[in-house]
C-alpha positions as CSV (number, residue, x, y, z in Angstrom):
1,X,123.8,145.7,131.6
2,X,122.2,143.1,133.9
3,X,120.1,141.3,130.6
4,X,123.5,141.5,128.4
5,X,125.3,139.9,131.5
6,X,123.5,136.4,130.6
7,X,121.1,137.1,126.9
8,X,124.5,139.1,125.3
9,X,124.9,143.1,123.9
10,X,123.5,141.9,120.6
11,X,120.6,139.8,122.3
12,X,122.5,136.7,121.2
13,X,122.1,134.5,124.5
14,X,124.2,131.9,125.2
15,X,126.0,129.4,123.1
16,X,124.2,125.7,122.9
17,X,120.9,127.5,124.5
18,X,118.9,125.0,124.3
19,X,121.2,122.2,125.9
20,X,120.3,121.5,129.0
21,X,123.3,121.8,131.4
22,X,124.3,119.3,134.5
23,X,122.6,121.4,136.7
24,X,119.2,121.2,134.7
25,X,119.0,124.6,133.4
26,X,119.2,125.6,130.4
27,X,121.7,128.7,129.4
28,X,120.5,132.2,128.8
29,X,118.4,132.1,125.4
30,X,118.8,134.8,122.4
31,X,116.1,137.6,123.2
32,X,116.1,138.2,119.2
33,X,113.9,136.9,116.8
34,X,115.9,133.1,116.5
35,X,115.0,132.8,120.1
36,X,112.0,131.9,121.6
37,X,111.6,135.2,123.8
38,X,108.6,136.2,121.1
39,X,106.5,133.6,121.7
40,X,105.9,134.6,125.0
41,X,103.0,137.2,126.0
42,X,104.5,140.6,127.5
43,X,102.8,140.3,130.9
44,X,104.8,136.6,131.3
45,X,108.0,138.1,130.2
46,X,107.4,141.1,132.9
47,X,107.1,138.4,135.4
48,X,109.7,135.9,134.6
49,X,112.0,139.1,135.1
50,X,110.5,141.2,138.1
51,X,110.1,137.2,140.0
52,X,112.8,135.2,138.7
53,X,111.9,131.9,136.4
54,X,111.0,129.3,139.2
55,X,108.9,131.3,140.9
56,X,107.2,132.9,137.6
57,X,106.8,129.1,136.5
58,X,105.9,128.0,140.4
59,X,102.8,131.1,139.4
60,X,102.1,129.9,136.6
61,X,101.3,126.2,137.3
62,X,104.7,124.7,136.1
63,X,106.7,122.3,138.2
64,X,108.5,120.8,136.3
65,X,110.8,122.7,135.0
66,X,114.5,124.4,136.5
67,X,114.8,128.1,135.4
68,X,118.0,129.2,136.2
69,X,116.6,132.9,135.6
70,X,116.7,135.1,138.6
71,X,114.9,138.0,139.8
72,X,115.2,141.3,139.0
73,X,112.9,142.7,141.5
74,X,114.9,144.4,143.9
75,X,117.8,145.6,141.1
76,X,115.3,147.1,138.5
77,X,112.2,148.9,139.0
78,X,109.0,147.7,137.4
79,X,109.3,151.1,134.6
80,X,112.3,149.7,133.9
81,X,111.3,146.3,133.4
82,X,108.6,147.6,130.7
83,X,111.1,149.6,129.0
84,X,113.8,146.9,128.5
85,X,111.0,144.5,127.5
86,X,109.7,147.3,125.3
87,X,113.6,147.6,123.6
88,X,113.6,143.8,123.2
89,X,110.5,143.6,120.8
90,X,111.8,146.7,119.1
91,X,114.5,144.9,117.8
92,X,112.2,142.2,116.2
93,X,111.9,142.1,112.6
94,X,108.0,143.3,111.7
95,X,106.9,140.2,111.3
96,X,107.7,139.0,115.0
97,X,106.7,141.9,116.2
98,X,103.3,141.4,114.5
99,X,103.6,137.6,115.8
100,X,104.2,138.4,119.3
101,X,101.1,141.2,119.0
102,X,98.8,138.4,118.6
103,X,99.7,136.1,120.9
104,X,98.0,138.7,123.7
């Protein structure tokens, strides 16, 4: 319920995702495999959720960027974080899946 919320029940994100809006984010993006999610490596993902995106991105060396992702830290608990992650890339078509595998 608190991915859905933004990223949608079918993992659709939101419409015109990669628009930026006035505010200088960019809306919710699909977490299936016509997003972008899988070209991220797991341990990122884990902390873009558990952190939020600026600081995640503030971690990670980029500044230049507005996430308008926030953190999850104090609503889910880090087993929790790993399983939705987990049910994310199990929805992935085999050849994502195999994709995203290599990227770590």
């Amino acid at each position: 319920s608190q991915c859905a919320s933004c990223h949608g029940v079918n993992l659709e994100g939101q419409p015109n995702w990669r628009n930026f809006k006035e505010d200088g984010t960019l809306p919710a993006p699909p977490h299936d495999e016509n997003g972008h999610t899988w070209h991220h490596d797991t341990g990122v993902l884990f902390d873009y959720t558990k952190l939020g995106g600026q600081l995640a991105l503030k971690a990670a060396g980029v500044t230049d960027y507005n996430s308008g992702m926030p953190a999850f830290n104090e609503i889910l608990t880090d087993d929790e974080i790993w399983g939705i992650l987990a049910f994310i890339r199990s929805t992935w078509p085999l050849r994502i899946q195999e994709a995203h595998a290599k990227r770590h």
